[in-house]
Structure formats: structure tokens, C-alpha cells
C-alpha positions in Angstrom: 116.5 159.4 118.1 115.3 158.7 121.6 112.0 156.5 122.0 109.9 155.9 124.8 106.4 154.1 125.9 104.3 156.3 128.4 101.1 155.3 129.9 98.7 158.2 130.7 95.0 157.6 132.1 95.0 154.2 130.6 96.1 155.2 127.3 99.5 154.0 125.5 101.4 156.5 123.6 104.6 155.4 121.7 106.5 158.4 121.1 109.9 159.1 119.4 111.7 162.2 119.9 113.7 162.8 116.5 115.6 165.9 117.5 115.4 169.4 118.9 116.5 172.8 116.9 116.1 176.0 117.3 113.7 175.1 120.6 111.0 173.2 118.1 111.3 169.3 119.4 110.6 166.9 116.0 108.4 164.2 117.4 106.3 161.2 116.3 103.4 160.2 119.0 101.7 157.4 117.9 102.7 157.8 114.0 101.5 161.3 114.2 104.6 163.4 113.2 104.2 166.4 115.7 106.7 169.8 116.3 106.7 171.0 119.9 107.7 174.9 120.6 109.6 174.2 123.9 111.4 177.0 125.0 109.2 178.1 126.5 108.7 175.3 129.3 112.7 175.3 129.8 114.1 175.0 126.5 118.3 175.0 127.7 117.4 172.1 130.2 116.1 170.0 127.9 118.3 171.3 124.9 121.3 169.6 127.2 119.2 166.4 127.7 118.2 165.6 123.8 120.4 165.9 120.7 120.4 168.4 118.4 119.6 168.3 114.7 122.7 170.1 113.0 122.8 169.8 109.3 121.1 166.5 109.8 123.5 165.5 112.2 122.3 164.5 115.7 124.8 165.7 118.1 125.1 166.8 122.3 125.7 170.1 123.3 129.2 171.0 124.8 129.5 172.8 127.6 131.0 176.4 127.3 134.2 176.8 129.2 133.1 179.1 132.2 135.0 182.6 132.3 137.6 183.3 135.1 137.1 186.6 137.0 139.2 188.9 136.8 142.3 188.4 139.2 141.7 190.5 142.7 144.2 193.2 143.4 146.7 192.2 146.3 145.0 194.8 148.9 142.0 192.8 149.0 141.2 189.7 151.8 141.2 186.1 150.5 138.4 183.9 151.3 139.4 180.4 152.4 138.8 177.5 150.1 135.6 175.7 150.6 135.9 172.4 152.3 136.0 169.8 149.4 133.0 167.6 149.8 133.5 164.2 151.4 133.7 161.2 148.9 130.6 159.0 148.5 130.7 155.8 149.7 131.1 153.9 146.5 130.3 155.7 142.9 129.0 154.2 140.0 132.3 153.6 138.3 134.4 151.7 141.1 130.9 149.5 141.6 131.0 146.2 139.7 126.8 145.2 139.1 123.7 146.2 137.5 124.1 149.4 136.8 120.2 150.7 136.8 120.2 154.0 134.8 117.5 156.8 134.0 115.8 156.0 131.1 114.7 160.4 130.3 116.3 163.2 132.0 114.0 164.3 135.1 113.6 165.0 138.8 114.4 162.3 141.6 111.1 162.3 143.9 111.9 159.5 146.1 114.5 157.1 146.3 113.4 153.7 148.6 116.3 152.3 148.9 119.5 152.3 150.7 123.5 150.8 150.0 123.2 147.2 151.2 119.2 146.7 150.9 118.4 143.7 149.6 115.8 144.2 146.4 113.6 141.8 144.3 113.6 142.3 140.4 110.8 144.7 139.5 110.8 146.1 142.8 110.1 150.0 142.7 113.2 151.7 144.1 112.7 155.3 143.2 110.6 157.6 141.5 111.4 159.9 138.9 109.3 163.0 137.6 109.9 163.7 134.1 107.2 165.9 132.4 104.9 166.4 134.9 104.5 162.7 135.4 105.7 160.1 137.7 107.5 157.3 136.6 108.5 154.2 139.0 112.5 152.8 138.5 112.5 149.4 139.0 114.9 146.9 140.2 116.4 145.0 136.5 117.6 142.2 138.6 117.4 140.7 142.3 120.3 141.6 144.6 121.9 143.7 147.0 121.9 147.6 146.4 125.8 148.2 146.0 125.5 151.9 145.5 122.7 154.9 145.3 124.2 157.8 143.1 121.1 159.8 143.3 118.8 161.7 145.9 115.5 163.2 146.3 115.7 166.5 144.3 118.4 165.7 141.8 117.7 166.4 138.4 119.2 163.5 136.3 119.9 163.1 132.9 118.9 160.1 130.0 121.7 157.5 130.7 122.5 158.4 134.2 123.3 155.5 136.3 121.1 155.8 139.6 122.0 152.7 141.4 123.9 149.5 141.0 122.8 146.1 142.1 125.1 143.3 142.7 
């Protein structure tokens, strides 16, 4: 069960998300026990972001393996590898901190920071959009920004870690 506290237009909605099946999202907002038909507004996005009810089990999907096409004859040209990408400065796991993560799966809108900014706790460092609203990731603790694992565009997932403060 995921919970969360959202703010819209001054009002304060509590609302716990108890599972998703079949594209119908069990939900309490408020104490108001609520299903939510969701496939249509992206149902596989958010079916990878929130567990599944099976047989009363909550559990993630898995990803399918991905098919291998079929292997080219020997008369035909081989492209050249892509250049692998280069590696990021520092990621997540090698960084010893704070590791602020996203607390629901959305869109990065803006990230205001940089490796080796110096932040104040609370301070807004990015913004993430996560159904159709704007919500502001704050700094958990004063310090120096030790890695950024996100950027503006990225969809990010519950849990992810977006930066780490040391």
C-alpha cells in the first residue's frame, strides 16, 4: 500500500493507493474507499509504478525478456556498434550521503541544482510533476550536492534516488 498527503487549492487530501488490477486502482481519499478506471490515462506506466493485487498478494511487475531478431544473413552490411554512453560523474550507488529519493513515480520539470552546490535543508531542488500537479523536492538535510541522477524530462519512478547530499 502506498500513502501520500497532497495539497490541492488549499485543501488536504490523505489518500492511500491499496493496489491496481485489471487497470481499476483501489484507493482510499480521505476515508472514502474509491476505484479509479485508469487505463485509460496510461494504465502500463503506472501498472510498472504501483503493485499489483494478485490473489491478495501485492507484488511488481517483471519485465518481459525482450525478443532477439532474427539473425541477418551474411550478404547483408553491419552497422557499427553505437558508442557506449560516457559514465556519469558519480551515481547513486558509489555516493556515500543523503540519498533524496522520489517519493511517486512522475516527470522531472526542473532540477536547481548542480554536483558540488551547497544546499540548506528544505531547500527546493527540483520539481517533479506527478498527476498533473507540481510537487517541490526538498533538500532532507544541509550539505553539499554529491550527485544529481536525474534531469529535466526524465520520468522517475517511487523510490528512485534523485540526488545525494553529503
Amino acid at each position: 500500500m502506498s500513502q501520500y498527503k497532497f495539497n490541492v487549492n488549499g485543501d488536504q487530501y490523505e489518500v492511500k493507493i491499496d493496489g491496481i488490477e485489471n487497470g481499476i486502482a483501489n484507493v482510499n481519499v480521505n476515508g472514502k474507499a474509491l476505484k479509479i478506471d485508469i487505463e485509460s490515462c496510461g494504465f502500463s506506466q503506472i501498472n510498472a509504478a504501483f503493485p499489483i493485487q494478485v490473489s491478495g498478494q501485492a507484488q511488481r511487475p517483471v519485465a518481459a525478456p525482450v525478443a532477439k531478431p532474427a539473425a541477418k544473413s551474411a550478404a547483408a552490411p553491419v552497422a557499427a556498434p553505437a558508442p557506449a554512453p560516457a559514465p556519469a560523474a558519480q551515481s547513486a550507488a558509489n555516493v556515500q550521503g543523503t540519498k533524496v529519493e522520489s517519493p511517486l513515480p512522475g516527470v522531472i520539470k526542473s532540477v536547481t541544482v548542480k554536483t558540488g552546490d551547497k544546499v540548506q535543508e528544505n531547500q527546493v531542488i527540483m520539481t517533479l510533476e506527478a498527476m498533473k500537479m507540481e510537487n517541490e523536492i526538498c533538500a532532507e538535510c544541509s550539505g553539499t550536492i554529491l550527485a544529481v541522477n536525474v534531469a529535466v524530462g526524465q520520468s522517475v519512478m517511487e523510490g528512485q534516488v534523485l540526488v545525494v547530499i553529503g
